[in-house]
C-alpha positions, 0 to 999 in steps of 0.5 A, a space after each residue: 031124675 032118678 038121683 033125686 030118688 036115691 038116697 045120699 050118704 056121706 062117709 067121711 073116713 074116721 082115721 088118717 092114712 086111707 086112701 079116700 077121705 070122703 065117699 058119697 055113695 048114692 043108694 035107692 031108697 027102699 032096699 038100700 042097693 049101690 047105684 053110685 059113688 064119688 070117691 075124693 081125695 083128702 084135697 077135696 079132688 074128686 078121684 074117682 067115680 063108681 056105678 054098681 050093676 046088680 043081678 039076682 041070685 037066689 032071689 037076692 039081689 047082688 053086686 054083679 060087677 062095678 066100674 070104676 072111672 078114675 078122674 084124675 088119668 080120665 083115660 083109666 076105666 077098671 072094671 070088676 066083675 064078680 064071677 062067683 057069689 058064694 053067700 056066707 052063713 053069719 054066726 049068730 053069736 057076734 063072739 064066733 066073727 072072726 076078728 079080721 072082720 070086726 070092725 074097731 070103731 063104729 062107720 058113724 053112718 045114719 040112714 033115715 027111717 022112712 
């Protein structure tokens, strides 16, 4: 099946007060795109469930739109659709990020070398 293919990450929330305290998302393997995810609740309940579709733009591919299937009201589908991807120039001295954007502790996610 295609899942055994895809890469599993866990990510596990890393302060209190989020909305999920736990993410598996599921990537493929040999350019690290989303495919799906798992959102749970600190419970354990699983709340929410994503699938990624992606496009090409500018021999990139992107995030295009993704579904969001609440599990909790079963009848609740979101879908977002992004209409205009605009990449940004990353500066290169990290110095010049702006500080909205840092990140204060590091995510703690490994992904295996092949």
């Amino acid at each position: 099946t295609q899942e055994t293919t895809l890469l599993r990450l866990e990510l596990v929330a890393a302060r209190k007060g989020l909305s999920y305290s736990k993410v598996i998302l599921w990537v493929e393997p040999t350019n690290y795109h989303p495919v799906k995810a798992n959102f749970y609740l600190k419970s354990g309940k699983l709340a929410k469930q994503a699938t990624f579709e992606l496009t090409q733009l500018d021999g990139q591919w992107r995030v295009h739109s993704l579904s969001l299937q609440d599990r909790i009201q079963k009848d609740q589908l979101t879908k977002i659709v992004y209409e205009d991807i605009t990449p940004l120039d990353t500066p290169a001295d990290p110095q010049d990020v702006p500080e909205c954007v840092r990140r204060r502790e590091p995510l703690g996610v490994t992904i295996p070398r092949r």
